[in-house]
N, CA, C and O atoms as a GROMACS GRO file, in nm:
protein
  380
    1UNK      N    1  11.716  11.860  10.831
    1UNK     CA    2  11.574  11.833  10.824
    1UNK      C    3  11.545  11.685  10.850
    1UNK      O    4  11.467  11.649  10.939
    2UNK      N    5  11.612  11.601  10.769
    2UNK     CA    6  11.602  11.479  10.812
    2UNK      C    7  11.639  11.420  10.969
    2UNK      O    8  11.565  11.333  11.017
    3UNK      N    9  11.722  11.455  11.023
    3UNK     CA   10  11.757  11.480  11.150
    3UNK      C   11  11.634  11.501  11.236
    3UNK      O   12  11.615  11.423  11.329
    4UNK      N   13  11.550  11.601  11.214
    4UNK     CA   14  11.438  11.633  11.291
    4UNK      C   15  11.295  11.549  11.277
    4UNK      O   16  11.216  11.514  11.365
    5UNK      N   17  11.291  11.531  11.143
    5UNK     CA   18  11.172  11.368  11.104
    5UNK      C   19  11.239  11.284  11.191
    5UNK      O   20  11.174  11.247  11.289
    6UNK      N   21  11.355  11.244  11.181
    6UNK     CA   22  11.418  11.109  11.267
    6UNK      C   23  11.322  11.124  11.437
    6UNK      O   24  11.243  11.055  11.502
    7UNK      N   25  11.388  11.250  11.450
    7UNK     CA   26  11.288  11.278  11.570
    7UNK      C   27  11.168  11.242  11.632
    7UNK      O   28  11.117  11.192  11.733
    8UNK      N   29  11.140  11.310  11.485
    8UNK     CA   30  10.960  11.289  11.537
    8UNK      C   31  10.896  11.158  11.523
    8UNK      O   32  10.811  11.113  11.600
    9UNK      N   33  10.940  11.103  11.428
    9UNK     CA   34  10.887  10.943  11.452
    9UNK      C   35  10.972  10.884  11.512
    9UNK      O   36  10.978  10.773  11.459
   10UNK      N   37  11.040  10.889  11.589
   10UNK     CA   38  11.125  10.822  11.699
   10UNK      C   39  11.013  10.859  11.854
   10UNK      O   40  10.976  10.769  11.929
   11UNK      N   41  10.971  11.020  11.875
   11UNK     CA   42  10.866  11.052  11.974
   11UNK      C   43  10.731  10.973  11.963
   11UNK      O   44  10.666  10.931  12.059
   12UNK      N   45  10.696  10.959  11.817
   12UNK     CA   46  10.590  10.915  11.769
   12UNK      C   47  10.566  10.739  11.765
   12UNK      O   48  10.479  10.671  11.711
   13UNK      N   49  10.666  10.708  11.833
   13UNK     CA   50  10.734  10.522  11.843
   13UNK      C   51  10.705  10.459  11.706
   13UNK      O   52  10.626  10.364  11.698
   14UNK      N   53  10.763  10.505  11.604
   14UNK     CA   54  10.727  10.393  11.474
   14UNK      C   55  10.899  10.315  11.481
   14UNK      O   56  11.011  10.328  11.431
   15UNK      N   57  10.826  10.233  11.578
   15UNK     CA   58  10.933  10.133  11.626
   15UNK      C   59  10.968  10.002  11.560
   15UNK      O   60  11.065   9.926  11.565
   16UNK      N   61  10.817  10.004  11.475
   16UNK     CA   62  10.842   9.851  11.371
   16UNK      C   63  10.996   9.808  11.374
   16UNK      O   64  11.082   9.883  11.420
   17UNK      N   65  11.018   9.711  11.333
   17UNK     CA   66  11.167   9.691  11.291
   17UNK      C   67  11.124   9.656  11.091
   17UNK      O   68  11.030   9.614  11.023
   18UNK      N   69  11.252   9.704  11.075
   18UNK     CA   70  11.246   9.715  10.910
   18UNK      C   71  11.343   9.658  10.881
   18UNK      O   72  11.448   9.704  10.928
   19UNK      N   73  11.354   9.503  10.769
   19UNK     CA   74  11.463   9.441  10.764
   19UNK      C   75  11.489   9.469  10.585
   19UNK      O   76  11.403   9.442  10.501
   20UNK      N   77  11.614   9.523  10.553
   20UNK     CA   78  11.672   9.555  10.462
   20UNK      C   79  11.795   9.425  10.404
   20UNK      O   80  11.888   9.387  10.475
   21UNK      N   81  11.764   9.365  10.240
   21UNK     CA   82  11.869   9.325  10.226
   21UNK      C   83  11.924   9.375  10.087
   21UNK      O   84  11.849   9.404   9.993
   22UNK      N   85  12.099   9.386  10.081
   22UNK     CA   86  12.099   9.372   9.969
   22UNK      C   87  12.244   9.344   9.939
   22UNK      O   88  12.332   9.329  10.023
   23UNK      N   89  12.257   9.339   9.793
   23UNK     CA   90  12.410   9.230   9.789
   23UNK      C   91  12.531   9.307   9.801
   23UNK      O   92  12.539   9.428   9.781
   24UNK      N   93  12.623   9.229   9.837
   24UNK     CA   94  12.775   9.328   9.881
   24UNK      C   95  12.866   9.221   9.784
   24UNK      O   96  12.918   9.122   9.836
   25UNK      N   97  12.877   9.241   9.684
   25UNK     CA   98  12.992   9.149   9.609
   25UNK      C   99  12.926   9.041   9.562
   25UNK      O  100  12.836   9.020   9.481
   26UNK      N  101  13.004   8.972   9.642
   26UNK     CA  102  12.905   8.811   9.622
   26UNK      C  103  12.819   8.771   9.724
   26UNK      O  104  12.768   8.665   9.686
   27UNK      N  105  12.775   8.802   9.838
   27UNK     CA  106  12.720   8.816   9.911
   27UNK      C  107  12.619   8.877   9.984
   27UNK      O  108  12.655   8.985  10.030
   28UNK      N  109  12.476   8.838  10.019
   28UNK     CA  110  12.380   8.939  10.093
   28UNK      C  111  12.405   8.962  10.221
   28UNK      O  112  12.450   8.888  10.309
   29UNK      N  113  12.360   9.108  10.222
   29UNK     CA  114  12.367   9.165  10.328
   29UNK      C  115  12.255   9.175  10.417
   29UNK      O  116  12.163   9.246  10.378
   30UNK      N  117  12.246   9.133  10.499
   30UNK     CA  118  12.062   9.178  10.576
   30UNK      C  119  12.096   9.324  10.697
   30UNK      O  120  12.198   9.345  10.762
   31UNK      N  121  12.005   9.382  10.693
   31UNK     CA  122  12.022   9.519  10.812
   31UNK      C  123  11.939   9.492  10.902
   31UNK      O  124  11.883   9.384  10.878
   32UNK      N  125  11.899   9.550  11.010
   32UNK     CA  126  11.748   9.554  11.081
   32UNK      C  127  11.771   9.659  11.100
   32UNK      O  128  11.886   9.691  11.130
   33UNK      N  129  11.646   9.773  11.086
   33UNK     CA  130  11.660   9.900  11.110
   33UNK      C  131  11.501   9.909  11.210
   33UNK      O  132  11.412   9.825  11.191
   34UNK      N  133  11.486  10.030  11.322
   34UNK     CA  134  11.365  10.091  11.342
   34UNK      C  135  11.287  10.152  11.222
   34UNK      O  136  11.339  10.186  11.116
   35UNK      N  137  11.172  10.160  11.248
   35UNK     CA  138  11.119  10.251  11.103
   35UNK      C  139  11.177  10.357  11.130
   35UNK      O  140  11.256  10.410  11.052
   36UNK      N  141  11.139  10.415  11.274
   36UNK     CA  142  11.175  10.611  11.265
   36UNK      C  143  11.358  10.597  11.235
   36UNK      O  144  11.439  10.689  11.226
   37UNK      N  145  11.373  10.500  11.228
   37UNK     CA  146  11.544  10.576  11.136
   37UNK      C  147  11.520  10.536  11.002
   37UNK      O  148  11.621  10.576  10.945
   38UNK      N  149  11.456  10.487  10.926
   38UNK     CA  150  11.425  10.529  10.808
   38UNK      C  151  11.384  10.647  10.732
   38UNK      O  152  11.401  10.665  10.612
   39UNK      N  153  11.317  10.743  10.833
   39UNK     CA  154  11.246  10.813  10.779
   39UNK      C  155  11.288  10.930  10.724
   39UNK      O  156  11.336  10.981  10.825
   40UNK      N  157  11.307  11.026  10.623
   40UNK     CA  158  11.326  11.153  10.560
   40UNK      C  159  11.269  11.224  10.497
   40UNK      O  160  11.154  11.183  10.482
   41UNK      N  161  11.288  11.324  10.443
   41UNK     CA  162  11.201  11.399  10.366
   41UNK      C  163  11.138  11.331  10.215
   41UNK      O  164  11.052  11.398  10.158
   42UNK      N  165  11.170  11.236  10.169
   42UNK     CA  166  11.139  11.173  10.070
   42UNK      C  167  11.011  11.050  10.092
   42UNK      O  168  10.935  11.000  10.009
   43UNK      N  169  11.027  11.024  10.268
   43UNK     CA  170  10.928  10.952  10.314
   43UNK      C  171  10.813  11.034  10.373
   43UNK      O  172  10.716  10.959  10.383
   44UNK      N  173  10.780  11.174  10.422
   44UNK     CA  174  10.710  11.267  10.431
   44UNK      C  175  10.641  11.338  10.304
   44UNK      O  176  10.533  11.396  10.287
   45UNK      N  177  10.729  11.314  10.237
   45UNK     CA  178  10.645  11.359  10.081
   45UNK      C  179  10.581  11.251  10.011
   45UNK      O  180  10.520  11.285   9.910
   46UNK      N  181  10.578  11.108  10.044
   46UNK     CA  182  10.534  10.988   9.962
   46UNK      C  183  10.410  10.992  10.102
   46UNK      O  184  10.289  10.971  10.091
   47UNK      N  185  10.478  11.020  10.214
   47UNK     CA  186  10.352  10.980  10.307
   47UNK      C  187  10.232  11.104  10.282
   47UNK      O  188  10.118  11.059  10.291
   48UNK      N  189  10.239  11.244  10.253
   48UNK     CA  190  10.144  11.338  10.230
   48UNK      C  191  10.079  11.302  10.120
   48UNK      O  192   9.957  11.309  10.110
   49UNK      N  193  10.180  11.248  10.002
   49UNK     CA  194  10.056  11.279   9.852
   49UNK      C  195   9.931  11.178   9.889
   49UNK      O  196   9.813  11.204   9.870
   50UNK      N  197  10.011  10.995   9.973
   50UNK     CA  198   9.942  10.912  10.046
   50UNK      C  199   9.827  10.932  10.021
   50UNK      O  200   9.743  10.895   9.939
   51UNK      N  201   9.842  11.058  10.182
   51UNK     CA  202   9.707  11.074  10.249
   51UNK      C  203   9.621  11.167  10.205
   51UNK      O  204   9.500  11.164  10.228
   52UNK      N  205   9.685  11.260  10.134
   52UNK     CA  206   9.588  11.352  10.084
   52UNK      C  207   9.555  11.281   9.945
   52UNK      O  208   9.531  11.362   9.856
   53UNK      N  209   9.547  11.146   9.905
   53UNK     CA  210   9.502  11.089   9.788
   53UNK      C  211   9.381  11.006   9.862
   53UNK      O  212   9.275  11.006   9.799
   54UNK      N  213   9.384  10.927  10.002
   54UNK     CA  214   9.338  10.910  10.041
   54UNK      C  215   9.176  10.948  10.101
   54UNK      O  216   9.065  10.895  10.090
   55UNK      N  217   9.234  11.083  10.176
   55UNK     CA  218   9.137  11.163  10.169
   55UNK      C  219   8.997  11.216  10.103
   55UNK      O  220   8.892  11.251  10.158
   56UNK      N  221   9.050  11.205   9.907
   56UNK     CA  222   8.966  11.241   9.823
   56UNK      C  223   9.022  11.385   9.747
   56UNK      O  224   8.951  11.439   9.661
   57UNK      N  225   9.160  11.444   9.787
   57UNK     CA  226   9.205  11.545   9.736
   57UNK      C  227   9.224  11.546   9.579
   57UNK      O  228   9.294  11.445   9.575
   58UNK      N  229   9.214  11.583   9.458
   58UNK     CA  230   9.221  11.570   9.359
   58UNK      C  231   9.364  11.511   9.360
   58UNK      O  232   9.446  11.514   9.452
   59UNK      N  233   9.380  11.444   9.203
   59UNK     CA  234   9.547  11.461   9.170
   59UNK      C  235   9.589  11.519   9.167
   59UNK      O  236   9.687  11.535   9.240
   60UNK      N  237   9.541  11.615   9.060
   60UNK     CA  238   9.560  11.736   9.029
   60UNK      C  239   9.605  11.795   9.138
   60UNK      O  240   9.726  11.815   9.147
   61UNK      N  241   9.534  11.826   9.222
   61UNK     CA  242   9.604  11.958   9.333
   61UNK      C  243   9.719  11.859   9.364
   61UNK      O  244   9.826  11.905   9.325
   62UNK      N  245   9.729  11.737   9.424
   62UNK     CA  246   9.826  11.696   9.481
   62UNK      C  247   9.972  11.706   9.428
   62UNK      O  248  10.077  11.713   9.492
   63UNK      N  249   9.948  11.704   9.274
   63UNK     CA  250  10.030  11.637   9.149
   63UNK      C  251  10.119  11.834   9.201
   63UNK      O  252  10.236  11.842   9.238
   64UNK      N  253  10.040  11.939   9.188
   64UNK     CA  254  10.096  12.072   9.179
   64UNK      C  255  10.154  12.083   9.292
   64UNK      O  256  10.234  12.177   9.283
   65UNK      N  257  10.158  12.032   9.403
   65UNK     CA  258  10.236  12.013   9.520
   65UNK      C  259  10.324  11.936   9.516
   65UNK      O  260  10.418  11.978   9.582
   66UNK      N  261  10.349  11.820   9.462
   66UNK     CA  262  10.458  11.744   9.534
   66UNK      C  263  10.534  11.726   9.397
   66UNK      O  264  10.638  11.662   9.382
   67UNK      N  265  10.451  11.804   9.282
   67UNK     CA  266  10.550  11.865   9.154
   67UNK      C  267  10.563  11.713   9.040
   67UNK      O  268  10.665  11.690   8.976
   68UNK      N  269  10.459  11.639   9.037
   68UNK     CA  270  10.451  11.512   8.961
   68UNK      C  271  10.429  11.583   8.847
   68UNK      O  272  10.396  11.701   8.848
   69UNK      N  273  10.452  11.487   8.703
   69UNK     CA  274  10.389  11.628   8.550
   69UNK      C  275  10.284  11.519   8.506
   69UNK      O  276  10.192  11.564   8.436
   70UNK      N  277  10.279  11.341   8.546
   70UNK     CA  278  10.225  11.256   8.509
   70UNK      C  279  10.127  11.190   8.588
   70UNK      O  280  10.171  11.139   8.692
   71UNK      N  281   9.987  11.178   8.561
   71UNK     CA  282   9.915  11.082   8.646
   71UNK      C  283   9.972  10.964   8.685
   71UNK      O  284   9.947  10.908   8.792
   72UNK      N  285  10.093  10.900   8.551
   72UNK     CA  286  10.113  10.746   8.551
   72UNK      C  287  10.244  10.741   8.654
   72UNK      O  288  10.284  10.642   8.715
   73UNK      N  289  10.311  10.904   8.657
   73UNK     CA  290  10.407  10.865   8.765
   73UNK      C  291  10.326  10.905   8.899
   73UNK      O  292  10.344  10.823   8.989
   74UNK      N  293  10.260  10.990   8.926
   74UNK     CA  294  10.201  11.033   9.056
   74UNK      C  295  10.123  10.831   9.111
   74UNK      O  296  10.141  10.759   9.209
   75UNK      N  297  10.068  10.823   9.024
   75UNK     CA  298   9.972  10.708   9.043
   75UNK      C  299  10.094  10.582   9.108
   75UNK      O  300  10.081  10.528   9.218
   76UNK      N  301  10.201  10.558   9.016
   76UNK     CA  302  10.298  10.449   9.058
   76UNK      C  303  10.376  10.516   9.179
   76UNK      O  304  10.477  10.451   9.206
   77UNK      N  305  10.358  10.625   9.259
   77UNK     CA  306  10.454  10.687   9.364
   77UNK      C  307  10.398  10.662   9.494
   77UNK      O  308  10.457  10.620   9.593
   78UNK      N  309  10.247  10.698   9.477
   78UNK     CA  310  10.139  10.699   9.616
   78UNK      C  311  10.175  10.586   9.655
   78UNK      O  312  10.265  10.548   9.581
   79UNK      N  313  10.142  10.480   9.767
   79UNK     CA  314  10.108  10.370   9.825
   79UNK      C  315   9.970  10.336   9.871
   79UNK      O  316   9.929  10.330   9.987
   80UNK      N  317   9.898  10.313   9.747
   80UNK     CA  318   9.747  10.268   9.774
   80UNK      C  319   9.778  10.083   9.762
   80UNK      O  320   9.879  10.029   9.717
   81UNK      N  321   9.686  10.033   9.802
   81UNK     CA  322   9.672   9.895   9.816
   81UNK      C  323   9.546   9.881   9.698
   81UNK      O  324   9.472   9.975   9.668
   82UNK      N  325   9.540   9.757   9.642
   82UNK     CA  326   9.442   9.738   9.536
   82UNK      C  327   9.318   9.734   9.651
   82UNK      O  328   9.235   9.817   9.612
   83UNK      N  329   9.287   9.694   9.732
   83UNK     CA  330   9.210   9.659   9.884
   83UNK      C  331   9.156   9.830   9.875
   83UNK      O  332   9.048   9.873   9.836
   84UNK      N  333   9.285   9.908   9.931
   84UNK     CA  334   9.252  10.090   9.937
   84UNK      C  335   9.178  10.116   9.873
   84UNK      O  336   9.067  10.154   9.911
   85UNK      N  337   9.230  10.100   9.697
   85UNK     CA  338   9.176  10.169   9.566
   85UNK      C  339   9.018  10.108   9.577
   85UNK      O  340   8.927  10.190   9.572
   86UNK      N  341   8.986   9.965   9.592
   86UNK     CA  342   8.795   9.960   9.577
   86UNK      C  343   8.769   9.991   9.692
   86UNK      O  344   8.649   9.967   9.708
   87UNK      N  345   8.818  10.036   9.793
   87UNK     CA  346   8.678  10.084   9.873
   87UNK      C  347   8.688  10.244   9.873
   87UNK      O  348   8.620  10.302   9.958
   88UNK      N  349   8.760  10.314   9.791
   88UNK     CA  350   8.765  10.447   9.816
   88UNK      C  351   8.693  10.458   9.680
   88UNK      O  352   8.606  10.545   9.675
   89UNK      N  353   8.719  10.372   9.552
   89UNK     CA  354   8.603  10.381   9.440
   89UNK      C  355   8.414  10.350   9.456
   89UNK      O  356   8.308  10.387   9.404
   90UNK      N  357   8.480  10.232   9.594
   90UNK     CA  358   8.297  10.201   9.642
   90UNK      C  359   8.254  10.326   9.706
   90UNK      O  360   8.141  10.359   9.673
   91UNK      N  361   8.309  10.399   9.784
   91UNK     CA  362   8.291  10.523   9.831
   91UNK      C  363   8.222  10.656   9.738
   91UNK      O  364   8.144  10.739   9.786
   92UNK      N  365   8.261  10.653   9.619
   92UNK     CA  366   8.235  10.765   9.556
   92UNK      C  367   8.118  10.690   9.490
   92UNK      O  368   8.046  10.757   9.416
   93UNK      N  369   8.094  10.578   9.504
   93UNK     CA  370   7.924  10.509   9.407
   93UNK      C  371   7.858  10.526   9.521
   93UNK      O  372   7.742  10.491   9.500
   94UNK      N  373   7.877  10.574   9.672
   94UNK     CA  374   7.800  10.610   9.758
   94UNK      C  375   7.732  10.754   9.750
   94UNK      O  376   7.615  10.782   9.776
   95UNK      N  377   7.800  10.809   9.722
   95UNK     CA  378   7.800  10.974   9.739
   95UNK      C  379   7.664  10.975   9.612
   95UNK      O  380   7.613  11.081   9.576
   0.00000   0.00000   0.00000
């Protein structure tokens, strides 16, 4: 499965380069990776709850999909930006 994400964001050019470090003994290590070889099923499931949080989808529904039991862990998992979070709160003082 992961094999086939690799794929698709490899077709999809998420070509960024992604620089990874971390220590080997006494020593750091630096990597450079493409994004689309980062990518797996663990990055498809952080990228859906994302967007369907984004969107306006409840937690709730999201939380029963991607199987969270906690707002405080669902909430620390998504990748919202503090920037994201007020204009999607200014959004709902629109409505």
């Amino acid at each position: 499965m992961n094999e086939y994400l690799k794929i698709i964001a490899q077709k999809a050019k998420l070509d960024d380069i992604i620089v990874k470090t971390h220590k080997s003994g006494n020593r750091q290590v630096t990597n450079r990776y493409s994004k689309w070889e980062m990518v797996c099923t663990h990055t498809a499931r952080r990228s859906f709850a994302t967007n369907m949080y984004k969107r306006g989808l409840s937690t709730l529904a999201i939380m029963q999909i991607t199987g969270h039991t906690t707002d405080k862990s669902f909430m620390s998992y998504i990748k919202i930006t503090k920037e994201e979070n007020a204009l999607m709160i200014l959004e709902q003082f629109k409505q």
